[in-house]
N, C-alpha and C positions, 0 to 999 in steps of 0.2 A: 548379524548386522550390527556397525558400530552402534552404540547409544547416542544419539547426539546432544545432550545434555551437556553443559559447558558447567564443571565446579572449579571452585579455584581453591586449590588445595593451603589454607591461611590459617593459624588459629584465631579465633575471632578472642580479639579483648574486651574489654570493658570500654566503653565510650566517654570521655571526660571532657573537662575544661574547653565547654560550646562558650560562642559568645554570648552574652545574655539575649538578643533578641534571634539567635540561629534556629534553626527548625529542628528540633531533635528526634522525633519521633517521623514514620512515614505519613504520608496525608493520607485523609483517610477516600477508602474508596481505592485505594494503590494495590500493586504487588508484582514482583517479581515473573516475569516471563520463563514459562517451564523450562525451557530449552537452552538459557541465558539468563545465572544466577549475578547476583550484585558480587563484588568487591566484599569483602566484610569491614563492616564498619560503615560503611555506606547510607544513606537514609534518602527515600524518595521525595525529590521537593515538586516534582512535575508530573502526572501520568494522563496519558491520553491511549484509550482503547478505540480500535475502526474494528467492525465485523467486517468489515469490506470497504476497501477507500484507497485511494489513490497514494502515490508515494514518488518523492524523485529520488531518487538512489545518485550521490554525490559520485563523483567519479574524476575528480579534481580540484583545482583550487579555484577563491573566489575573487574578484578583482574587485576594486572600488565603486563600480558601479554597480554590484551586487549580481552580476554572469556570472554562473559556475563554468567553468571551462570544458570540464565535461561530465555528463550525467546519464540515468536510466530512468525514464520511468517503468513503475512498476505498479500492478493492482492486485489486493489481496489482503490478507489480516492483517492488519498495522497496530504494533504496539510502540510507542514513542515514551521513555522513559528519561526523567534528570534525577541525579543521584548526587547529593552533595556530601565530600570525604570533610570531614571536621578535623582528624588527626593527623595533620601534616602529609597526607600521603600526596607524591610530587605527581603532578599527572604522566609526566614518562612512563612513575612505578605505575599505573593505572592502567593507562592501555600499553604497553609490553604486557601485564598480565593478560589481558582480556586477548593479546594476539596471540599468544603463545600457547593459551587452552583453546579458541577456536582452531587454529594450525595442529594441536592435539587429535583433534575429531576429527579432522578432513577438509575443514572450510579452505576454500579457493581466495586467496585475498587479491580482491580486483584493483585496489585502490589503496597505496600509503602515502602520507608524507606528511611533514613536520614544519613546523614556526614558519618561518617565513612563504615557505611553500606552499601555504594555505593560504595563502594572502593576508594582509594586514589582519587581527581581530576587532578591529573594526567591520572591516568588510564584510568580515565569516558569520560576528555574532550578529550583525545587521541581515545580513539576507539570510542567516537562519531565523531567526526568530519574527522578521518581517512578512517573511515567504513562507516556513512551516507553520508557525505559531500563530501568526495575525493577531499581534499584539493589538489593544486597545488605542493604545498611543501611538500606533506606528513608529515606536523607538527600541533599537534594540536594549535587551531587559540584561543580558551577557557584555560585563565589560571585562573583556579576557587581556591573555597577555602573549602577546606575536610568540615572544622566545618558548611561548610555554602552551603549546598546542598541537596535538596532536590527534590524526584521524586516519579511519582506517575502514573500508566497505569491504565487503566477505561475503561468499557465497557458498552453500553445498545443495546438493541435488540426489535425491537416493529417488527410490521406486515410490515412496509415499512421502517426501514432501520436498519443495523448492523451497530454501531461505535463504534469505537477503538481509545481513546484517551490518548496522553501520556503530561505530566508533567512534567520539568524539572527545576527548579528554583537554581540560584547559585548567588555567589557573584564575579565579577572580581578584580580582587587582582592587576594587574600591567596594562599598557597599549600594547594595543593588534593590529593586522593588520587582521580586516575582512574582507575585499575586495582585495585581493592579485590582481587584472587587475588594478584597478585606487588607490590603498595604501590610502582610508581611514582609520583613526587612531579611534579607540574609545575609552575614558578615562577609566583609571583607576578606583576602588573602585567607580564601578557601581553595581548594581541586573540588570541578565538578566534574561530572561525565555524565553524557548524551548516549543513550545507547538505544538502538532501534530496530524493531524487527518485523520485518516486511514475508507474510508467509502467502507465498501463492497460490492458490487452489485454480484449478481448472475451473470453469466458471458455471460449468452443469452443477458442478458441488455445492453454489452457492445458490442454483436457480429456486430450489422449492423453498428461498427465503424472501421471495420475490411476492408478493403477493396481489391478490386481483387489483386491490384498491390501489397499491403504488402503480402498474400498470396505467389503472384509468388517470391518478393524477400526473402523471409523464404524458399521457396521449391530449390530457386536456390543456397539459403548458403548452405543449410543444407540437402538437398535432400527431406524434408518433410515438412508438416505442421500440425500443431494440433488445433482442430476444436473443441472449448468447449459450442458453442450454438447451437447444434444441441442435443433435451430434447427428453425425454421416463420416464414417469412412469416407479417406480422401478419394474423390474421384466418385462416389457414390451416393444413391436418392435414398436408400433404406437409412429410414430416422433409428436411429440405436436409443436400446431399451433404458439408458440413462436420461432419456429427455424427457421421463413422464413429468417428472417434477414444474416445467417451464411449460408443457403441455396445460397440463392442471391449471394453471396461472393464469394460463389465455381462457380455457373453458371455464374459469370460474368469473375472468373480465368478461366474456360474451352475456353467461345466466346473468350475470347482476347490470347488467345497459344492456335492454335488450329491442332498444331503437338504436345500435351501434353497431355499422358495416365497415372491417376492412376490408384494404389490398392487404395483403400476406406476401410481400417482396422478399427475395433472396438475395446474398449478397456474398460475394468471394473474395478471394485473395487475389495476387496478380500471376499465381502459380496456372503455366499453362496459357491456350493460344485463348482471344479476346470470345473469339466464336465460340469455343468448346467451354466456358464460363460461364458464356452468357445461357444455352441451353440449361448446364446446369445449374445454376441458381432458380431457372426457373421449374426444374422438375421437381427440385426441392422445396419450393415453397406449392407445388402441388400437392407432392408428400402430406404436408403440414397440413394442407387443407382437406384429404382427404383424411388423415387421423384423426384432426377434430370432427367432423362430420359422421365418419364411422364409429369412433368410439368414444367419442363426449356429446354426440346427437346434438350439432348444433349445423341450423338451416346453415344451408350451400347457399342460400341465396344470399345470405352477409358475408359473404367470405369470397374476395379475387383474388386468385394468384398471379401472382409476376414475377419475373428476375427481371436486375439492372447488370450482372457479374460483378465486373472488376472496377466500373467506372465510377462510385461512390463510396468514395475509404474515407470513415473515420480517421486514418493515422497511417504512415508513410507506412509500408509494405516494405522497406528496408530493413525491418527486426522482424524476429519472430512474435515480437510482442503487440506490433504492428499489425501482420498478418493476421494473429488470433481477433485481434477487435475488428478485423473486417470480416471475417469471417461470421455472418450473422443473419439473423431474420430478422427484417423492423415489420410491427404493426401500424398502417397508417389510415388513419379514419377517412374515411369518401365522404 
């Protein structure tokens, strides 16, 4: 199997003649994404890590009133990194590198296009850093330059892992404030690059980081909670042995509130006739009731099962991304 490591075959030099208030070194807390190495010469002026978090995956350009034209979202490991080049390097030379070693490994590139066709940099650096970033100021922090922009989404998909990689290369035009808490200043007519990595996991994979107590504080906002690792073969009531994880999660919310009765509702996709969904969402949340009962021994008398099928989505059944988030058990307190 290929490696999917992305290096960029550069000699790396010496780093020189910053402007006196430029960030030279990485911030600390930073680093490089395994799978997706910097530029060389490169230094991180932004980094944010999600164990799990939400993501729009760009999929066109942005217009002035800050609409992307078209988008994905997407949920899973999110690493969002800025890289600021101090050495003249022009951001073309930036991302053509970055495309041309993802297009080396395999990645699928969903999404190019250049200066203009990203819409003005006003509008791009504005609904990004409005909308991803949530600036303090609510002002975009990126004063780029139209001619000098470029971006780029990519995809690959092997047997162990889904990634979603975005591209964004610019040129900064004036002198900018990126750290609104301590007023770091970074120079003028610099190339920065946005590069971002969105890694999917099935959501069983992430269930046993689910804990009782988040559980209870979801069911006490909201009156409910929604339980995405608990697996079935399509079409089928047998719970697959990957859902002890979410299993455990709920028997450990039960032991610890132990004045706390749910419904245990089912919930499907739109795959299939309305009748045949609705049966089984609700065998499945019998399932569930009888595993906890049988083997986390917790009273049958706090615990109803029900399906609703198809008739309560989360998120349009039109993707497959859609489908997966309906596809669920919620806990709902009586």
């Amino acid at each position: 199997m290929k490696r999917l490591t992305v290096f960029f075959f550069v000699i790396l030099g010496s780093i020189s003649g910053f402007a006196q208030e430029a960030i030279v070194v990485d911030i600390a807390g930073s680093k490089d994404h395994e799978a997706i190495k910097r530029f060389p010469g490169a230094i991180i002026a932004q980094y944010d890590y999600s164990n799990y978090g939400e993501y729009v995956l760009p999929l066109g350009g942005v217009g002035l009133d800050y609409k992307m034209e078209k988008s994905m979202k997407l949920e899973g490991v999110l690493t969002k990194i800025l890289y600021l080049l101090h050495d003249k390097k022009t951001p073309y030379e930036i991302f053509r590198s970055y495309e041309n070693a993802l297009k080396k490994v395999g990645y699928e590139i969903l999404f190019s296009a250049s200066k203009e066709k990203l819409g003005r940099s006003t509008s791009w650096a504005g609904y990004y850093d409005v909308v991803y970033n949530k600036t303090e100021t609510g002002r975009s922090l990126l004063d780029g330059d139209t001619n000098e922009q470029y971006a780029l989404s990519a995809k690959i998909k092997t047997k162990d892992v889904e990634r979603y990689v975005f591209v964004f290369a610019g040129f900064q035009k004036s002198r900018i404030y990126m750290d609104m808490k301590t007023i770091k200043t970074y120079s003028k007519d610099e190339t920065f690059c946005k590069v971002e990595i969105l890694e999917k996991k099935v959501l069983e994979e992430v269930a046993g980081l689910v804990k009782p107590e988040d559980l209870a504080k979801e069911i006490e906002q909201s009156g409910n909670a929604k339980i995405y690792g608990i697996l079935f073969d399509t079409g089928k009531t047998e719970i697959k042995q990957e859902s002890e994880p979410a299993l455990q999660a709920i028997a450990g919310l039960l032991s610890n509130n132990k004045n706390l009765n749910l419904y245990v509702v089912g919930h499907t996709d739109n795959i299939g006739t309305y009748e045949a969904n609705l049966e089984l969402s609700k065998n499945r949340a019998l399932a569930v009731v009888v595993e906890l009962t049988a083997k986390y021994k917790i009273d049958v008398s706090r615990l109803t099962p029900t399906g609703v099928g198809q008739i309560s989505p989360v998120e349009s059944n039109k993707t497959e991304e859609g489908k997966a988030k309906n596809r669920r058990v919620e806990l709902v307190e009586k």
